[in-house]
C-alpha positions in Angstrom: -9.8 -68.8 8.7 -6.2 -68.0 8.4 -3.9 -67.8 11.4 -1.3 -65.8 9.2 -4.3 -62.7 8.2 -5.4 -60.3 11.1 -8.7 -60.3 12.2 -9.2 -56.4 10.4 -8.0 -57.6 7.0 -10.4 -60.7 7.0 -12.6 -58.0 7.9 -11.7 -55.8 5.1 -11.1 -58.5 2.2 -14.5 -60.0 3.5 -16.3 -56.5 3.3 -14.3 -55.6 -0.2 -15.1 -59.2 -1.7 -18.9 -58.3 -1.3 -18.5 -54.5 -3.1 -19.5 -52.8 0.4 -18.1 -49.6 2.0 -18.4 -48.7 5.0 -21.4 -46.6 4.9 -23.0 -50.0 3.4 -22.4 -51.4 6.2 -23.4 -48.5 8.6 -26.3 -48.2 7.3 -27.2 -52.2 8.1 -25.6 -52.7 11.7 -25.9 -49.0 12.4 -22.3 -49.3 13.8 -20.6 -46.0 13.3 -17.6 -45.8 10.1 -15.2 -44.4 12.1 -15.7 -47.9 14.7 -15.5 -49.8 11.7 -12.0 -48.6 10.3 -10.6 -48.8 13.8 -12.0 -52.6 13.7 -10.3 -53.3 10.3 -6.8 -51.9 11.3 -6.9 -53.9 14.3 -7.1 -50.3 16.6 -9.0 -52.0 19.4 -7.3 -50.3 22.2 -8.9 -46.8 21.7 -12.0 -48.1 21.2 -14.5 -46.9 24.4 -14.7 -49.6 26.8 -11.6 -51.4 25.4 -12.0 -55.0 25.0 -15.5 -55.3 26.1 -17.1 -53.2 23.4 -14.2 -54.5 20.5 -15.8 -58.0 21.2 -19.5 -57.1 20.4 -18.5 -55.0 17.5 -16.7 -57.7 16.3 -18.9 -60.5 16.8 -21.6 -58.5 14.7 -19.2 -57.2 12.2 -18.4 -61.0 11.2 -21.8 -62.5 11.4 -23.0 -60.2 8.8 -19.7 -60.5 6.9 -20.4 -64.2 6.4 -17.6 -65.0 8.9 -17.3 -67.4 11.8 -17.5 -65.0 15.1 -16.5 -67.9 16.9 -13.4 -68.3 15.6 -12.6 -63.8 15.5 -13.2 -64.3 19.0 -11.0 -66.5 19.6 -8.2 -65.1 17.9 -9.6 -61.8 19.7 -8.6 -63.6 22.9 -5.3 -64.4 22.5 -4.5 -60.7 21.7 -4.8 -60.0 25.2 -6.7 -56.8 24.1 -6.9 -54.4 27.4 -7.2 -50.8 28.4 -4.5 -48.2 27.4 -1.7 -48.6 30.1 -1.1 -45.6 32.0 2.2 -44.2 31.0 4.4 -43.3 34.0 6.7 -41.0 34.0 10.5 -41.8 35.5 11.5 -39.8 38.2 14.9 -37.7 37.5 17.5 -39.3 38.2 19.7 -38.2 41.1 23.7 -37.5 39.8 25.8 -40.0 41.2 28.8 -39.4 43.2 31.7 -37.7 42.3 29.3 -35.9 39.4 28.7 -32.0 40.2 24.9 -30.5 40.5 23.9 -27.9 38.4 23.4 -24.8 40.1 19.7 -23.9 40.1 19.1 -20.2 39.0 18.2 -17.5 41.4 16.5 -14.5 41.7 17.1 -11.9 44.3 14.2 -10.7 46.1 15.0 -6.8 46.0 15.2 -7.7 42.0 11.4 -9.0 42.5 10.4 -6.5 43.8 11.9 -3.6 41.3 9.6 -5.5 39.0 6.1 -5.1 40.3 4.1 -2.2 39.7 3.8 0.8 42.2 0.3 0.0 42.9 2.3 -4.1 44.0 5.1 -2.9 45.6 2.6 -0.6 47.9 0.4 -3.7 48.7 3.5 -5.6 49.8 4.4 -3.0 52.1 1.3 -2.6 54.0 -0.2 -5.9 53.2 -2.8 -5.4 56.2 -4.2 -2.1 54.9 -4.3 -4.2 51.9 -6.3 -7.1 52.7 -9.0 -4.1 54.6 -9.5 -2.6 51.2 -9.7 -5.8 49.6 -12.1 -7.6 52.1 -14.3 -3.7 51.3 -14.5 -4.1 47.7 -15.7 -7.7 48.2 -18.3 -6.7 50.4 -19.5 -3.8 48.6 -19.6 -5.8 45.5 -21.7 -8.4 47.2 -23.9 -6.4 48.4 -24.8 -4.8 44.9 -25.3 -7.6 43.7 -27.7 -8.4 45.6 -29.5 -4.9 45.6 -29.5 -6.1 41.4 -31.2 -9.3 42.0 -33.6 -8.1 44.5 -34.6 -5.1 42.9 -35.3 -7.3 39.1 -37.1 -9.9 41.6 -39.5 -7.0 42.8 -40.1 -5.1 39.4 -41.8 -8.2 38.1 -43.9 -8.8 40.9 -45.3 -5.5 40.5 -45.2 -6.2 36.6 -46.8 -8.8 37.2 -49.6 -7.7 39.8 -52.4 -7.2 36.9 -52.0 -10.8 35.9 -52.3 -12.2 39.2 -55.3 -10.3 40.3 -56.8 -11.2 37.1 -56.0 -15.4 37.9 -57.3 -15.1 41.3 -60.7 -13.4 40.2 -60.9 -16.1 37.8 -60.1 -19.0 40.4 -62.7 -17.3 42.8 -65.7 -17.3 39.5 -64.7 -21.1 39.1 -65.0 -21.8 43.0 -68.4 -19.9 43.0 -69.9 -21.2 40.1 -68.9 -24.8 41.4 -70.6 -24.3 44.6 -73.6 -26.4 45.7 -76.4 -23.6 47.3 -77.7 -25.2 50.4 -81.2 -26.6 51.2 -83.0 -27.4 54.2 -83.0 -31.3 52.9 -79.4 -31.1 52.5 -78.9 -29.6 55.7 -80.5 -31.7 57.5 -79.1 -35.2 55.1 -76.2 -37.2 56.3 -72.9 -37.0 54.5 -73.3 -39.3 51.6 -76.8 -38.5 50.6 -75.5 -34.4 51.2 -72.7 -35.9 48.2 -75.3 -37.4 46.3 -77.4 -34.3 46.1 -74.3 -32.0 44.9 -73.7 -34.5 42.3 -77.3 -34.4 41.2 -77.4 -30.6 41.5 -74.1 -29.9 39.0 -75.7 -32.7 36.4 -77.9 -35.5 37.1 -76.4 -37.2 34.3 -72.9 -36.8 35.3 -70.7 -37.8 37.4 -69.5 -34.7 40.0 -65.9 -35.0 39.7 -64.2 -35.9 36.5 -60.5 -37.1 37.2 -58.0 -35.6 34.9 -55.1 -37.7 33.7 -51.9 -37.0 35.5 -48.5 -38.9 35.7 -48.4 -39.2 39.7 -47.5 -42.8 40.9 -46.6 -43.5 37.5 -42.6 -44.0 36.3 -43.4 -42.8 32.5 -43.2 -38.8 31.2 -44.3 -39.9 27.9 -47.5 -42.7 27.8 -50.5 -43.7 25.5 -52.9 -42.5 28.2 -51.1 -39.1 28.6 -51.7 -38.7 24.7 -48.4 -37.6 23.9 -46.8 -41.3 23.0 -48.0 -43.9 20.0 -50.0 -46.4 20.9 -47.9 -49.3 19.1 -49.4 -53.5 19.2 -47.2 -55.7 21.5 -46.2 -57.7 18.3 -44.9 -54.5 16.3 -41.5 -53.8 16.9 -40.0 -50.0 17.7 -39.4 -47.7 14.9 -37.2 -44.6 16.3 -35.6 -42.1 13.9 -33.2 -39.7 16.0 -32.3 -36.5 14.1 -29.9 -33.8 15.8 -30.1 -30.1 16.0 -27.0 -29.7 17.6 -23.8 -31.7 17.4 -24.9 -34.4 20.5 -22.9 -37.6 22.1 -25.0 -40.5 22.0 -25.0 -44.1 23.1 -27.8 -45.7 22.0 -28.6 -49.7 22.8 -31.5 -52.2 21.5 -33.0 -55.0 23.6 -29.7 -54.4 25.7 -27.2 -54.9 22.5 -25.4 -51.3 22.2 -25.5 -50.3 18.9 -24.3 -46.7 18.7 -21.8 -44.8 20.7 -20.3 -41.3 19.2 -21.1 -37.6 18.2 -23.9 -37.5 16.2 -23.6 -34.2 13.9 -25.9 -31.8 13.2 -28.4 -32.4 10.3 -27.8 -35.8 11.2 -30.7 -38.7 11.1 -30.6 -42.4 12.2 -33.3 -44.8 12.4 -33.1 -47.5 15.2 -35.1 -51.0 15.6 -36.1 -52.7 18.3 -38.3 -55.9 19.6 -38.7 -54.7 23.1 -36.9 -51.8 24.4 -34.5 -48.8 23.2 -32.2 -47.0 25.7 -30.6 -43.8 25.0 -28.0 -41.7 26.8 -27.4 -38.3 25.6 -24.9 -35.8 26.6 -27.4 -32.6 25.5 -30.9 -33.6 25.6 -32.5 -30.9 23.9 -30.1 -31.5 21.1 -32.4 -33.9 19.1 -35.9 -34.4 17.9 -37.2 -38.2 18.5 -40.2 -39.8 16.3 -41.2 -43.2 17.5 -43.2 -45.5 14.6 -44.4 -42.1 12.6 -45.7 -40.1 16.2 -43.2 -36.9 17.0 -42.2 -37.2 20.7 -40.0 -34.0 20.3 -37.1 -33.3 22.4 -36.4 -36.0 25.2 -35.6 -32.9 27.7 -33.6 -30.6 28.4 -30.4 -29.2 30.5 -27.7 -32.2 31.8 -27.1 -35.9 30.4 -30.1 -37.5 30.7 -30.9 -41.4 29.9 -34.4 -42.6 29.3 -35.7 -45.4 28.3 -38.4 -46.0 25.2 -41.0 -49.4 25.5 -44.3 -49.9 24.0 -45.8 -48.7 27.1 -43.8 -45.5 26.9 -40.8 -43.5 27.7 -39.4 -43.0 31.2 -36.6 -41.5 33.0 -33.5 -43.8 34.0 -31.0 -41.4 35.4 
């Protein structure tokens, strides 16, 4: 490669000289457009994460461009590609001697004070009255408030009294109709065999307790056994198309290589692959709909930034 030809126009004349645009290649390396043009006019700076994220980009961009990322690299290097600096600010200087200052302007304070209002000026003459009436209002306000809250929290427990009764008759009908009657055997019986009659009494062909699935002790929300995730060979690779409802920030990475960082619009749809894991971090959750290898996991959640992370085994919670 050329010492005298930047690394973006190698980049460009590379990308031009196979008849691809942008999108083309967007829609391969799943690297956003907008990262690519700031790639090919050398604009690494304002990239997010500065030098460390322009390197990966880069590396990728000129491997699939038939280009040696060894030697963009290394040319990468000797840019000395950092952060923005931070751009400070002289102080004023102070007039040398001999000059004269410049008067700074004044206002009187009776002139302040012909300004305010009536309702000002008789709040800065009896500034404690004052603060009593303010300190009052506060109060009063606060304690409406309250009243509000209190009084909404109370109307739907009485709205919903009927429903309630109605739960616990039904919890008391389950409890009865689960209950083993007592014998004179089974009085009489030791613990176990008084376990093995109940058992026998609800079904003899059944065990007496079914176990229901549940997530405790385990770190996944989303799982095979939980029948709300695909249940996907070890040797098939992850399949995840990402479309957004709302306009969403996204970083999404693939076995650990990042491949996505930026605002994904609304109607938007991107499809991701991956060997062994997919990461995401989203800015608004409930902002897109996730279908992993054809099975609809809906929205990842809901509220704050949330990062989870998708396997074959399922998805889980990071932060």
């Amino acid at each position: 490669m050329s010492d005298k030809v930047s690394i973006g126009k190698q980049l460009s004349a590379a990308r031009t000289a196979k008849k691809l645009s942008l999108d083309d290649v967007h829609s391969k390396l799943k690297i956003h457009p907008g990262i690519l043009e700031k790639l090919e006019k050398n604009d690494f700076e304002s990239l997010s994460g500065g030098a460390v994220y322009a390197k990966g980009f880069l590396k990728r961009y000129a491997e699939y461009l038939g280009i040696s990322s060894a030697t963009v690299l290394s040319e990468f290097e000797l840019m000395g590609v950092s952060q923005k600096p931070v751009e400070i600010v002289p102080a004023p200087k102070e007039p040398q001697s001999g000059q004269a200052r410049t008067p700074k302007k004044t206002i009187p304070v009776k002139s302040l004070k012909e300004h305010l209002s009536p309702a000002m000026q008789w709040a800065a003459r009896h500034r404690k009255t004052a603060l009593k009436i303010l300190i009052g209002a506060l109060g009063i306000a606060l304690v409406g408030g309250l009243l509000v809250v209190s009084g909404a929290a109370v109307g739907r427990w009485i709205k919903d009294g009927p429903a309630r009764r109605e739960r616990a008759a039904e919890m008391r009908a389950a409890a009865q109709k689960s209950r083993v009657p007592k014998t004179a055997d089974t009085q009489k019986a030791s613990p176990s065999t008084k376990k093995q009659a109940a058992s026998a009494a609800a079904d003899p062909a059944m065990p007496a307790v079914q176990t229901a699935k549940s997530t405790e002790g385990s770190p996944y929300i989303n799982a095979p056994d939980l029948d709300n995730y695909p249940r996907i060979p070890p040797q098939d690779p992850l399949m995840l198309d990402v479309r957004a409802t709302k306009d969403v920030w996204l970083r999404l990475s693939a076995d650990g290589e990042i491949l996505f960082e930026s605002i994904l619009r609304s109607g938007e749809h991107e499809r991701w692959k991956a060997d062994r894991s997919i990461e995401m971090k989203l800015g608004r959750p409930e902002g897109v709909e996730l279908t992993l290898n054809g099975f609809a996991l809906g929205q990842p959640g809901g509220g704050q930034a949330k990062e989870v992370r998708l396997t074959h085994q399922g998805m889980e919670q990071i932060r």
